[in-house]
N, C-alpha and C positions, 0 to 999 in steps of 0.2 A: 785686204792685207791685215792680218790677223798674228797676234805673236802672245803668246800666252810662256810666264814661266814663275818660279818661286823660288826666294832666298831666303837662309837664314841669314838674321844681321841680328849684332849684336850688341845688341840695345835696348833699351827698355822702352816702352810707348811713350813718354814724357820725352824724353830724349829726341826720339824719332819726330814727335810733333815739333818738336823746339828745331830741328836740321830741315824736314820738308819743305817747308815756303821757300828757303833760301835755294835750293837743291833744283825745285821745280822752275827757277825764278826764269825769266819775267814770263812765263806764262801761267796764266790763272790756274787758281785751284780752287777747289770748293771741297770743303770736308763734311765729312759725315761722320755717325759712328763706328770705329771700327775701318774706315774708307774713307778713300780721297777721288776724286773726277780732277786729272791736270789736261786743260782744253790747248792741244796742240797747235801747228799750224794748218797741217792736214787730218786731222783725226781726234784722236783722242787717248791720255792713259789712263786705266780704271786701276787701283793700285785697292787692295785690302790687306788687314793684316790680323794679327789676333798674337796674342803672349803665347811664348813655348814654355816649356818648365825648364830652369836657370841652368845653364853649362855648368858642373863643377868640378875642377881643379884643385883638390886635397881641400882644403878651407874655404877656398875661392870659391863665390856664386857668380857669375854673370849671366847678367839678364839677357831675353833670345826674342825676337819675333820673329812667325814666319809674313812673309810678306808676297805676295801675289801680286803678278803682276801683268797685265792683258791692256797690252796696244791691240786700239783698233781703228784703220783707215790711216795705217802709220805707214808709210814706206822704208824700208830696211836701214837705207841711208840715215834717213830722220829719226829714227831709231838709235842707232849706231850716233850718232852725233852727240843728240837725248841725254842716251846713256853715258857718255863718255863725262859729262860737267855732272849727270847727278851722283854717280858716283865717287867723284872726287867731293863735292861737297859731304857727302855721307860718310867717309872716309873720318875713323878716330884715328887720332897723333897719339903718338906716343913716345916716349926718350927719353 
């Protein structure tokens, strides 16, 4: 079971490092450069990213990574779960 896909998020890598631990949490991560390994229940997710060049909005720059992302030996469910809390934790407020 294999699931490979890519978002833009909008955020800077700094940012992104500083939300990741908590997003993946409580299962381990292990970083690299550029990439994370978050060790699932059943599998695994390989997650890379790399800076885009900055969205802009009249004056406005905001910063972009693409993000990749490949479950492997994930089941849909555990996936779907996964995704549902890292999302929310990755999630900017705004008001």
């Amino acid at each position: 079971m294999e699931a490979r896909f890519s978002r833009d998020c909008g955020c800077s890598e700094t940012e992104w490092l500083r939300s990741l631990p908590e997003a993946v949490a409580p299962h381990a991560l292990v970083l690299h450069a550029g990439a994370a390994t978050v060790s699932l229940d059943h599998g695994h997710l390989h997650l890379r990213w790399q800076p885009l060049p900055p969205r802009r909005i009249a004056l406005l720059r905001l910063p972009r990574l693409q993000v990749d992302f490949e479950f492997v030996g994930v089941a849909e469910a555990e996936r779907q779960a996964f995704l549902r809390r890292f999302d929310l934790c990755m999630q900017r407020g705004g008001g």
